[in-house]
N, C-alpha and C positions, 0 to 999 in steps of 0.2 A: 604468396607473400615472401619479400625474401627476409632473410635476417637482419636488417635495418631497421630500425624505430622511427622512419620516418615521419615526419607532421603531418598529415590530412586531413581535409577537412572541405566538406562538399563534394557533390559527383559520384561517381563512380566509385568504387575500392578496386585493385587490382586484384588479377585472377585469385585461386587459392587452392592448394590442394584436399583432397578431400580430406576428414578431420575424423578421429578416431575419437570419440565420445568417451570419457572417463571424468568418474564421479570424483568429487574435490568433498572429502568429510572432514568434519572443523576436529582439532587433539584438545575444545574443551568441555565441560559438562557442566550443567546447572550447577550452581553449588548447594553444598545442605544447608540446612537450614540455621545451624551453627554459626555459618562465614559470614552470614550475614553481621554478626552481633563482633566478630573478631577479625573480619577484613580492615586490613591496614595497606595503602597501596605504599610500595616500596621505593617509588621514584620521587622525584620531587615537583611533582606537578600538581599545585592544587587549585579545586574549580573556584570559583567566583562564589559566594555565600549569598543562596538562592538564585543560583546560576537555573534552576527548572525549573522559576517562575515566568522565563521568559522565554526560554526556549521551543522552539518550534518541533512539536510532535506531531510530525508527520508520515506519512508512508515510503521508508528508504531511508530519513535523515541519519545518520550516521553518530554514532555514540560510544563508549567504552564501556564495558562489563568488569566488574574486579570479578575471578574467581580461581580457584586451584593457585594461589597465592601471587596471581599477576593482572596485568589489566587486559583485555584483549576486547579487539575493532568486533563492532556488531551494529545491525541495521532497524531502525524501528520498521516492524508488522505492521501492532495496530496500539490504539491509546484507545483505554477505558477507563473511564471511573479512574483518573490519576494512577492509571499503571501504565506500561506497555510492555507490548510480547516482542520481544526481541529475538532478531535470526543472528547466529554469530559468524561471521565473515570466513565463507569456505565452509558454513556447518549447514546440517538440514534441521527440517523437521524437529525431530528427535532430541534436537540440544534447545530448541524452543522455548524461552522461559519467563513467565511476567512477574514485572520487578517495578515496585513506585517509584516514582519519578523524582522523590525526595531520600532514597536510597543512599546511603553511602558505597553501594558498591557500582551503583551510578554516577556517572561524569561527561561531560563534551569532551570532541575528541581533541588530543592534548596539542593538534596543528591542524590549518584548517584542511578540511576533508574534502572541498567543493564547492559549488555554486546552488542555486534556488533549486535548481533543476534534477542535478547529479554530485553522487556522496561516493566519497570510500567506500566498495563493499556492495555496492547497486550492480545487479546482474544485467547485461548487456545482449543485444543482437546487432550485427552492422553488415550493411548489407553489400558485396563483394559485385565485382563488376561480370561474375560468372551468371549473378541474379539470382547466386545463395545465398542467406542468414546462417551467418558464426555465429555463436554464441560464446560471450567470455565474461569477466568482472573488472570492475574498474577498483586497481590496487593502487596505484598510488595518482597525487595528484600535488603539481607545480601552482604552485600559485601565481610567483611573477610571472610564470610564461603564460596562466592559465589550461595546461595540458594537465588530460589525464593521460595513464597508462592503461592501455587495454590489457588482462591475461586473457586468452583464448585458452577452449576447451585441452588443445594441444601442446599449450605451454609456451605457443608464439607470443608476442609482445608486440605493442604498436602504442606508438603516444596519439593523443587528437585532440583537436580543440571541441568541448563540445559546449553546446546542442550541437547537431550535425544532424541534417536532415537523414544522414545512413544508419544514425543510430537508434536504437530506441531500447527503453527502459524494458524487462520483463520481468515478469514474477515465475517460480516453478507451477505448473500444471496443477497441481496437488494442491497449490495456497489459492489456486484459481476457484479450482471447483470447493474448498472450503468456503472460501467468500461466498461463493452463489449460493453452497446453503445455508450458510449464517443467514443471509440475504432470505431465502425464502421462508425459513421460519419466523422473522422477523415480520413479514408482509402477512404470510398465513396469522400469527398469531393478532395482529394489527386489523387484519380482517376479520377476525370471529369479534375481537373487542367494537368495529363497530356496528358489526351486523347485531351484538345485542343492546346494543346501545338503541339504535334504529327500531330495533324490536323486531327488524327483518325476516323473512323465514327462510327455512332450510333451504330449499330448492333453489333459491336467492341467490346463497351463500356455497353452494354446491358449484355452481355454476360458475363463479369465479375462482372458488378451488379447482376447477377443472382447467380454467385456465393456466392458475401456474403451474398447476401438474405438468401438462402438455407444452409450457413457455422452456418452463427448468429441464427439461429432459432433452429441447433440440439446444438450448443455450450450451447445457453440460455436452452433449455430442460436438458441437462447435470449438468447446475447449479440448477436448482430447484431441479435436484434429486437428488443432492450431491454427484455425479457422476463424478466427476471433479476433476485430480491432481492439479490442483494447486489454493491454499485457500486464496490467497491475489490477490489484485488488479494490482498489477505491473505485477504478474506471469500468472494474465488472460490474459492480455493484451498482454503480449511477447507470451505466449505460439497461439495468437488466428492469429499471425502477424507470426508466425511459419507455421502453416497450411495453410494460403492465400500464403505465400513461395512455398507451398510445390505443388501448384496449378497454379499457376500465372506465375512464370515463366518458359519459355522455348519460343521456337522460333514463336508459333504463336498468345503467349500472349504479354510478357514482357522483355524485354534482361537483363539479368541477370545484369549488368551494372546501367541500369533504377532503376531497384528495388530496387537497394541497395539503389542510392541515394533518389527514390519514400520512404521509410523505417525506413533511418537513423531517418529524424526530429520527427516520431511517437515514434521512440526508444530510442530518448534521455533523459541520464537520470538527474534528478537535480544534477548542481553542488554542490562541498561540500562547496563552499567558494563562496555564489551568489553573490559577487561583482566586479566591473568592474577590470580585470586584465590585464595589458598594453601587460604582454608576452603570452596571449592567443591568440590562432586565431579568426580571427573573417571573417564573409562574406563570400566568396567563400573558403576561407582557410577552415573555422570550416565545411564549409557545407563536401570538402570532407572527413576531418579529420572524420565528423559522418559517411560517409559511408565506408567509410576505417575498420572504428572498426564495422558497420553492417557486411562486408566483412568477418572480420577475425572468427566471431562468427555463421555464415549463418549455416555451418553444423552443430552444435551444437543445433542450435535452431529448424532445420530442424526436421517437423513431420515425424513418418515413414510409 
């Protein structure tokens, strides 16, 4: 790639030298538990008053963090129960922190970050015309032109319009294979609730635990070797609830019925508006309403 910021977009990428791998750690840290109560942001940017009633918590959206007494770019993980764990842009792991979403050290980002798709801060792979994947993040991003800025691993830069069929989103390896066991213990635990529910017996119940034993162990092998279509955590998770589908049910495991509603509450996904809404369903209502839409999506999701 030469040192130009050229626009791309479609096809091919041009050649690229090989790229020396070097870790990017974020300079900020959770805050204590004090800053919550005494964070005051210093600029003059202020969000909209219940600006997180409406905002979309989703996997990547891009958001600001107040802490160490500034605001800094960070990506929603995952949303739970009106929290979410947010990654801080350039950070791992280890700076990881869940924070409600009614937080005042919470805000949208103060210019727009991106499209439906792709955020400030979302980790990147694009695929070069040698028919290797770089990997880089997307730091900044033009709104009238609609470009973002690619950084690569090396420091190289490139603008592109995306979607772009060369590109595609990824998560780290690490957040992969956490997903898949958040993911199994959820299914295991979801399994013994209804094999006593059923009044089922052991061997029953053994026998599908053997399954995701032996599911989760090539799954996990497939992520360490980057082996694996799908680079986010939501897409691990549906695609892994796909294959236990494509095993589990029939007549002398699971009745296709069971499944969906056993299914739905793993598959649901954050609302966009996580506040209490009088015209939603709720209880037995939302319960079938979840499996109704597992239902209409089953072959879809169906491995083959």
């Amino acid at each position: 790639m030469s040192e130009s910021m050229d626009v791309e977009q479609g096809g091919a990428r041009r050649g690229h030298s090989t790229r020396e791998k070097e870790a990017r750690r974020s300079r900020v840290r959770p805050a204590s538990e004090d800053e919550e109560e005494t964070a005051k942001p210093e600029d003059t940017f202020t969000a909209p008053e219940g600006w997180w009633k409406t905002f979309v918590w989703k996997e990547g959206r891009a958001c600001e963090v107040f802490s160490q007494n500034d605001w800094w770019q960070a990506n929603v993980r995952r949303f739970e129960n009106s929290k979410i764990l947010v990654r801080y842009v350039g950070g791992t792991a280890e700076d990881d922190e869940w924070i409600s979403i009614d937080s005042q050290r919470l805000r949208p980002p103060k210019l727009p970050a991106g499209n439906e798709e792709y955020q400030i801060g979302n980790m990147v792979k694009v695929l070069f015309d040698d028919g290797q994947w770089y990997h880089g993040i997307l730091t900044e991003y033009d709104e009238a032109a609609g470009q973002f800025t690619i950084q690569f691993d090396d420091g190289d830069e490139q603008k592109i319009l995306l979607p772009d069929p060369d590109v595609r989103r990824v998560a780290p390896a690490e957040d992969l294979l956490e997903a898949a066991q958040r993911m199994r213990k959820a299914v295991e635990a979801a399994l013994d609730d209804y094999a006593n529910r059923r009044e089922l017996g052991s061997t029953w119940l053994n026998n599908l635990r053997s399954v995701v034993k032996t599911m989760w162990s090539a799954f996990e092998r497939r992520i360490k070797s980057g082996k694996i279509e799908h680079s986010m955590e939501d897409g691990v998770q549906r695609e892994l609830l796909a294959q236990l589908e494509s095993k589990y049910v029939g007549p002398d495991l699971i009745d296709v019925r069971d499944w969906r509603r056993l299914a739905a509450p793993l598959l649901a996904a954050p609302p966009a508006a996580p506040c209490p809404d009088a015209s939603a369903p709720s209880g037995p209502a939302a319960a079938d309403a979840a499996a109704a839409s597992v239902a209409s999506g089953a072959s879809a999701r169906a491995a083959p």
